[in-house]
N, C-alpha and C positions, 0 to 999 in steps of 0.2 A: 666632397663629391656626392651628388644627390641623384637616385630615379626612381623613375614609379616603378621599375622593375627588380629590383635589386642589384641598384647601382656599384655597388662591393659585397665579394663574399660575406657573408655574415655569422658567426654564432647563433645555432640555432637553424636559421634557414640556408646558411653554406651548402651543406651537404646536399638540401634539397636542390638548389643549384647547380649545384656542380652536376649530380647526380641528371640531373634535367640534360644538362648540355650536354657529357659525355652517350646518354642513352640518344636522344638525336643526332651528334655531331655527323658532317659528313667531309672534315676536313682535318687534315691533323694539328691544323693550328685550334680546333675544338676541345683543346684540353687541359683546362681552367688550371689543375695544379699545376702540369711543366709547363704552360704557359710564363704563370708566374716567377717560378723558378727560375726559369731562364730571362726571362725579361728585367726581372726584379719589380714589375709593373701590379695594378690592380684590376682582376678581372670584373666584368662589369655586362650587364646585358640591358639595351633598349628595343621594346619589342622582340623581333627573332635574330637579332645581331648583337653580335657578339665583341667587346674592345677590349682593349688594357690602358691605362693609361698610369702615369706616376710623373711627376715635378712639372715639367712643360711638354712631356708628348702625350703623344697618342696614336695607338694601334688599332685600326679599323677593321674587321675580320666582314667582309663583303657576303660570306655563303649564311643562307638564313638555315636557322634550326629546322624550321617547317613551310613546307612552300615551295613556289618557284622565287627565284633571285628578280626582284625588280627594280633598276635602276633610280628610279625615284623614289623608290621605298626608304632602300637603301641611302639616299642622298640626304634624306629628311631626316635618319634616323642617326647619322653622320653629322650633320649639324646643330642636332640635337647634343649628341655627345661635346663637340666644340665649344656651345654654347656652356656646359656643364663643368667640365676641366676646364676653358682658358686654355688651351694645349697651343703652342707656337708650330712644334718638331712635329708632323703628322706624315704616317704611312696608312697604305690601307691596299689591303689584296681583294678581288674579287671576279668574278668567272668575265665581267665587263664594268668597264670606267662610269662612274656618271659624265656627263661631258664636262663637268669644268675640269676635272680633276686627269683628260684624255694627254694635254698636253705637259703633262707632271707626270706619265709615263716613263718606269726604269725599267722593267721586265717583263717579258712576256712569254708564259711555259704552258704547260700544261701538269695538271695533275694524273702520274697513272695508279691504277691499280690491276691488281690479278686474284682469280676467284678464291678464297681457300681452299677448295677439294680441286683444282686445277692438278693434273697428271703431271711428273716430272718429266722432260723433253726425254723421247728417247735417246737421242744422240748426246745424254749428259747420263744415263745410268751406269755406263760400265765406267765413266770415268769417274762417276762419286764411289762407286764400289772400290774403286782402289785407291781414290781418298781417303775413306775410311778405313783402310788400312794405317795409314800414318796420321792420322788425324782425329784426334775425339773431342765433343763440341759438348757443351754446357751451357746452361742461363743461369748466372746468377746477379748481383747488383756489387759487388766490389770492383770496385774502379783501382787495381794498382798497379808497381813499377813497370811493368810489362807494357800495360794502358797506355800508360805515359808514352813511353818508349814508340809504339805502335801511332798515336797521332800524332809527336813530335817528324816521327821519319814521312807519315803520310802527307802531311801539309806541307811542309820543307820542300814535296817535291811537287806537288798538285796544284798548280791554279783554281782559289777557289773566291766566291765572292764573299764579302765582309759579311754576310748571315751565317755562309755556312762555317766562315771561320770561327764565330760566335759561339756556334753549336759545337765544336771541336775544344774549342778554350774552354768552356762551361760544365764540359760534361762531368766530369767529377765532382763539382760542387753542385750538381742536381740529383746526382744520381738517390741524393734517398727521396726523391720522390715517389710518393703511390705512384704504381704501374708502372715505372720504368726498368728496363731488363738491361746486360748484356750477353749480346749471343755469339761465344767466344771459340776458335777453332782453335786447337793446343798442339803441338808436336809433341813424339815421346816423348821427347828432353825439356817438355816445359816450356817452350817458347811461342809466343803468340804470335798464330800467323795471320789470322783475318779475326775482324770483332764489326757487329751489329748493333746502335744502341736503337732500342724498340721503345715503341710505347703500348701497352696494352689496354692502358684505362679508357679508350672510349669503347663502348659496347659492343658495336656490330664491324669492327675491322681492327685490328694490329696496324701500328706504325712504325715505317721501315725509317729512322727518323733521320743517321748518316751508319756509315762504315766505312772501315778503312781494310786494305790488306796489305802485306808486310812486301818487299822485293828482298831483303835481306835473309829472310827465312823461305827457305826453299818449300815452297807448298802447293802443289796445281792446283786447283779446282777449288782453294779452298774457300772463298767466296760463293760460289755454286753450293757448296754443299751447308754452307749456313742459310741459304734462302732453300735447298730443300727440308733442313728443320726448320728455320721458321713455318716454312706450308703444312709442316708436323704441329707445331704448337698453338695453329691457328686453328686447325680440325677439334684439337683438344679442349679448347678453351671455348666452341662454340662461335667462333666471328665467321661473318661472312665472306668477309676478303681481306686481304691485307694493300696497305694504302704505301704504295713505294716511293710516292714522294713526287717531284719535277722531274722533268728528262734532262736540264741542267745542261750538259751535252750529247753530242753524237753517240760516244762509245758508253754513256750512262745510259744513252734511252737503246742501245743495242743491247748492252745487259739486262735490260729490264723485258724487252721484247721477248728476247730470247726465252725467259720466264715465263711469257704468257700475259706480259704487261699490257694492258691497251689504256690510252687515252681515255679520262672518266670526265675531268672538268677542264674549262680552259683556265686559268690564271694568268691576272694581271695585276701589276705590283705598280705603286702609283708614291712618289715621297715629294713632299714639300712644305714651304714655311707658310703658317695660316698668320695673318693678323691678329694681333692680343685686343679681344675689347678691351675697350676704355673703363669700362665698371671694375669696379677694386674685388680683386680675388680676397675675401674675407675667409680663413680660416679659422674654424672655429670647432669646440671641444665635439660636439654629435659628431663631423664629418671623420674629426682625426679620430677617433672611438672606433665609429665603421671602420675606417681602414686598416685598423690594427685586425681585426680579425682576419685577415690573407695569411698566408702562410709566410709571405714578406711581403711587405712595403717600403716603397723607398723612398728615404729621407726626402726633406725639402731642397737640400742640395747637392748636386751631380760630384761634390765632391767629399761629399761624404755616404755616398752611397754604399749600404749595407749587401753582405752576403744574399746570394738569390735564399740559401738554404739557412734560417737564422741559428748561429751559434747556439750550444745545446749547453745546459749546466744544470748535476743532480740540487733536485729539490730540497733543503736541510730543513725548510721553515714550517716543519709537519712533526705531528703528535699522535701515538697511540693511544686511544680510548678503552678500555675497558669495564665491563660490568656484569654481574651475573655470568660470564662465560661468554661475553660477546663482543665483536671487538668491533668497533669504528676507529676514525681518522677525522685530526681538525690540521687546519690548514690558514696560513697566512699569507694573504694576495699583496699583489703591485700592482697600481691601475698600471703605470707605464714600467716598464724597466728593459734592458738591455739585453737580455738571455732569454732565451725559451728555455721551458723545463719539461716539454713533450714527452721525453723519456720516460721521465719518472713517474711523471701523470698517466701511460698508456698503464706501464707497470702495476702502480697504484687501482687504475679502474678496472682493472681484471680482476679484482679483490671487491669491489662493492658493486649494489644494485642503484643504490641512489646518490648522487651528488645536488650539497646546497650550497647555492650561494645568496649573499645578501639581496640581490634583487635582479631583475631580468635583464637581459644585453641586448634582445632583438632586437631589428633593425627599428619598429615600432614605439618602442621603450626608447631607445637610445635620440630617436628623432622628437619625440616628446621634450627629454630632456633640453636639448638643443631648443627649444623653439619657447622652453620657461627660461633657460639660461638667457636668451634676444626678446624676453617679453618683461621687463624689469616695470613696476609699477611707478608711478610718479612721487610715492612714498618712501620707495627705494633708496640710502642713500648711493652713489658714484664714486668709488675709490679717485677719480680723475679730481674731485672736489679736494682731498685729503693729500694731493702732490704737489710740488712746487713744480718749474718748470727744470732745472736742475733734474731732478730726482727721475722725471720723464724720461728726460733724454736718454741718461745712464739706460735707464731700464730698458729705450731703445735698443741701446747701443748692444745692450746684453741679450737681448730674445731673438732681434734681426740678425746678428753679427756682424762681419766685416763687409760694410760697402764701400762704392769710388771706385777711381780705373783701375787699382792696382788688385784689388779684391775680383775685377769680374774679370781681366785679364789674367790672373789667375784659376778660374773657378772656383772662387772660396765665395760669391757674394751670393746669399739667396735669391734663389729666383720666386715671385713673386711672395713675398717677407708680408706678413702680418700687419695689419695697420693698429697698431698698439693703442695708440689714443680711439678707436671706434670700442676696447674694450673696457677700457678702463673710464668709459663715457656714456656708456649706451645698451651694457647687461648687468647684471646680477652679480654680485662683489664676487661669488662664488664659482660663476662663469668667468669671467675673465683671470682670475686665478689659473683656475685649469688648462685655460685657452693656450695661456699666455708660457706656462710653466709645460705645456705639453711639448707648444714648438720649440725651446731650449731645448730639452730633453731631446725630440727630436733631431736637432741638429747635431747633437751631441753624440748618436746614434745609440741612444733608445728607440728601439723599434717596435716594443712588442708590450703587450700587454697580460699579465700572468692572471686576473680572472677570465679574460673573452679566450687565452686558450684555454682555458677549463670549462669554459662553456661551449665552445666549439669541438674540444675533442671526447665530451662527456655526449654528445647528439651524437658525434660521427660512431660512436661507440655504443650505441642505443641505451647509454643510461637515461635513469630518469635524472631530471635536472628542477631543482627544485628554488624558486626564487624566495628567501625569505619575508622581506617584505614588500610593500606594494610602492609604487611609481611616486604616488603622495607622499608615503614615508619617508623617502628618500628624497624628494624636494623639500620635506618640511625640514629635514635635517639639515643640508647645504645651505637652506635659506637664512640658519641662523649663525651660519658664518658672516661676523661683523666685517663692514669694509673698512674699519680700524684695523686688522687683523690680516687684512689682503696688504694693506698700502703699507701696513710695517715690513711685512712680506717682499716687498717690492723694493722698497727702499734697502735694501739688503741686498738686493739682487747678485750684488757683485762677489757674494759668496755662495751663489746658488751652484755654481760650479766644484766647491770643496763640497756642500749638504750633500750632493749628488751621489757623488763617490765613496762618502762613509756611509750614505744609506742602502749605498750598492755591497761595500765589501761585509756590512752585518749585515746583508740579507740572506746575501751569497753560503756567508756560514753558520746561517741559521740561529744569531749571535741575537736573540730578541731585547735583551738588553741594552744593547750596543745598537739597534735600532732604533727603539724607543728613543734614547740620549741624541740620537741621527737624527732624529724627527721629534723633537721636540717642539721647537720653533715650527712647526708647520701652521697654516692658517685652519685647519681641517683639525685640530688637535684641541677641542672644545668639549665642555662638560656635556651638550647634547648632540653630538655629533658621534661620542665615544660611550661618553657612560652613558645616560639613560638609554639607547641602546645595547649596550651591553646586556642589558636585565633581560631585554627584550627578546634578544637574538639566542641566552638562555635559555627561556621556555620556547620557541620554536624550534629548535634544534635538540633538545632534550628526547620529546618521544623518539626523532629516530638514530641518534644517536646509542640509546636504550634497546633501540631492537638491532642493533648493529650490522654490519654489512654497509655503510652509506659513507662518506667524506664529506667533512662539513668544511667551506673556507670564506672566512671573513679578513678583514684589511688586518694589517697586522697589528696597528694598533689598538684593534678587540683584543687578544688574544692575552694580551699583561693582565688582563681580569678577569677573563673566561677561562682562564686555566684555574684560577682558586674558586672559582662559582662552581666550575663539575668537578672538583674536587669537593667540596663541599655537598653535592650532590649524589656524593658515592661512587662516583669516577676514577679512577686510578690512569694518570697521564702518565708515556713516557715519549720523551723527547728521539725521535729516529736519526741518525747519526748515519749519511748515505754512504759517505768513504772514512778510510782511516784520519786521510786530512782533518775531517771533521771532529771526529772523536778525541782524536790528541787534542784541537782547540775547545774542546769541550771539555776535555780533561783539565787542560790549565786553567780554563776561565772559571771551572769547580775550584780548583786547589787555589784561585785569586780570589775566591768567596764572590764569584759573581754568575754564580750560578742559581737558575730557579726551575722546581719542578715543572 
């Protein structure tokens, strides 16, 4: 997915983004991270509007960041995005329809809000006052059994429409997203009578996002008196009103009035199936790069779509620096892999000022690459040259997966699948590698990529982030990945699914030997692609490693060399051991003699 705007969050310029959209937004669907969360989608901005899109839809967010709302603005920049995804499934909310889109009409509400310094009604003071007597209210973000309990009994009795059940099924797996709250009302005895889930992250308002209250747990007013804290923690925090959402129904938009609610936008909510152009959705390594940097993205297939919020797993594949009394950290990446390691990483950047990596990830840099990867010289040779036809197909059959009726009548069959022969025909033996090895992975549910979130959360965290080498360097290296090398690669295919796995379980425990043996057969695992880099990545990492404070992280197969280089440099490494787990496998893999400083 491609724009001139920063068509995907990005490393690097994410923040700026996000940061952008939340300081204008004036809707609560303006809120890039639970956006994604919840959707599992990728946000994305054309001009002053805002989408998400992920496999074949697409989410059209109609209210512009700055401006008035103009229907042909909006229509253009609408088609724009279509033309971009290829999206089939399309929704799209906005204050009014473009007209083609009038008679594709599902809803029609309104958005209210109430001011935040707005007075609490009189006719509710003396009854929150003896609320508060049985009732004490809290924000915090753990979502549990209570929670559970509390929206199982809500929905069971509530007629709600297929969004807001969404929003109820989800909330737990979003909750650690930046900004979001719940605002919880408790009886003595501990039992949850009413809860709030809010969003705080856009700038100038709170979002009142759903809530539920209990009938089982004898509580009055306890709803009332979580929106008079809320109106407390919206004075607090500096917003200017808080955004209550639809009127949904009668007795919702009476509870909201009663608050002080009034009518802010009109909302209309529009779904239907757009035509697939005919031009072949080409997936290729730059796009799927960007997309990793979201917080999730979701898979190629509906059926293997990953958690909104990506599974978390401690970092093992890190090392202590030492020298003169000063301590750095090196670190070994996964372009793709299947875990975030967020945790460990926020951990980790509270301890240094500078993070380096091998080379840059902007959106910039990354669309470069893509665009030498599809620029292959006529001296180039073609892995496609070096295949039978045989050996094609297989590899089809392994990167696309399962097609035919019984695959898509299932949901197992990709929705628009890679066209394998454009790569293996027409880029860079290097590029179609990656391309081709990312969408496996992908399907596989790899989702995540462990350098772009270390360059994403090193910006979001104002470290410095340092690229070691330049754009060139790094095309000159790839470049000399032979397409002998790719197509052996290839022809193997049908074990790419065992490589996978062992390169995941010795990543996981920080097992760099048991990596290395993982990856040995890779196409990427060449004398200038590794070593004479290595030399290289030495002396640029050297000064600030020496002045310590910084986290240096290169692929992991630098690191078999670069740990006896600074050691030979006066370095003293030790390998970080994040759980017990790990230590014990550390301990027998020492006591198997296959351990190395």
């Amino acid at each position: 997915m491609e724009s001139k705007t920063a068509s995907t969050p990005l490393p690097g310029d994410s923040a700026a983004l996000f940061a952008h959209v939340l300081a204008c937004a004036r809707v609560p669907e303006h809120s890039p991270a639970f956006m994604q969360a919840m959707s599992g989608g990728t946000f994305f901005m054309l001009g002053e509007y805002c989408f998400l899109a992920a496999d074949n839809w697409l989410m059209a967010l109609g209210y512009p960041l700055r401006g008035e709302y103009a229907p042909a603005d909006f229509e253009a920049a609408l088609n724009d995005a279509l033309h971009r995804t290829q999206a089939t499934d399309c929704w799209c909310i906005a204050p009014e329809l473009p007209a083609r889109l009038k008679q594709h009409e599902a809803d029609a509400d309104q958005f209210f809000v109430v001011p935040a310094d707005a007075a609490i009604p009189k006719r509710l003071r003396r009854p929150l006052e003896r609320a508060r007597a049985y009732l004490r209210v809290d924000l915090g973000s753990h979502f549990g059994p209570e929670h559970r309990r509390l929206w199982a009994e809500f929905t069971a009795r509530t007629p709600l429409k297929p969004n807001a059940l969404e929003l109820f099924a989800r909330t737990e797996a979003v909750m650690p997203t930046e900004g979001l709250a719940l605002l919880n009302a408790w009886t003595n005895d501990d039992r949850l009578a009413a809860c709030l889930l809010l969003d705080f992250a856009p700038h100038a308002f709170v979002s009142y996002i759903i809530g539920a209250r209990s009938r089982s747990v004898s509580a009055p007013y306890a709803s009332d008196l979580l929106i008079a804290e809320l109106l407390r923690q919206a004075k607090i925090r500096g917003k200017e009103y808080i955004h209550l959402g639809l009127g949904v129904n009668d007795g919702i938009r009476r509870f909201k009035r009663k608050w002080g609610g009034i009518p802010a936008l009109p909302y209309r909510m529009a779904a239907w199936q757009e035509q697939p152009h005919r031009a072949d959705r080409k997936t290729d390594l730059g796009s799927l790069l960007l997309a990793r940097a979201a917080h999730d993205v979701a898979t190629f297939s509906d059926h293997h779509l990953p958690p909104a919020v990506p599974i978390e797993r401690p970092f093992a594949m890190l090392w202590q620096v030492e020298k003169n009394g000063r301590r750095a950290w090196i670190g070994g990446t996964a372009h793709f892999f299947r875990y975030s390691f967020a945790r460990s990483f926020r951990r980790l950047f509270k301890q240094v000022d500078t993070i380096l990596l091998e080379g840059a990830l902007d959106e910039h840099s990354l669309d470069l690459v893509k665009r030498a990867g599809h620029s292959p010289g006529p001296e180039v040779a073609r892995v496609i040259d070096l295949l039978n036809e045989t050996e094609i197909r297989r590899l089809e059959r392994i990167v696309r997966g399962p097609e035919g009726f019984w695959p898509r009548m299932l949901n197992m069959q990709m929705p628009n699948p890679p066209d394998v022969r454009f790569y293996l025909a027409h880029t860079h033996p290097w590029c179609a590698l990656f391309s081709l090895w990312t969408v496996f992975l992908e399907r596989h549910g790899w989702n995540q990529s462990v350098d772009l979130e270390i360059w994403r959360l090193g910006h979001r965290m104002g470290k410095r982030v340092v690229a070691m080498e330049t754009l060139d360097e790094q095309l000159a290296s790839l470049e000399s990945v032979s397409a002998e090398r790719v197509a052996n690669f290839c022809r193997d295919a049908d074990q790419w699914k065992r490589y996978s796995r062992r390169t995941m379980r010795a990543y996981l425990a920080g097992d760099l030997i048991g990596m290395m043996g993982a990856g040995a057969e890779f196409p990427t695992r060449t004398e200038r692609v590794i070593d004479q880099r290595d030399q290289e990545l030495r002396e640029r990492m050297r000064p600030y490693l020496e002045a310590g404070r910084c986290a240096v992280f290169v692929g992991v197969a630098h690191l078999f060399n670069l740990r006896h280089m600074l050691a030979e440099d006066g370095f003293t490494l030790r390998q970080l051991q994040p759980t017990w787990r790990h230590r014990l496998r550390a301990w027998r893999r020492q006591r198997q003699g296959g351990a190395h400083p």
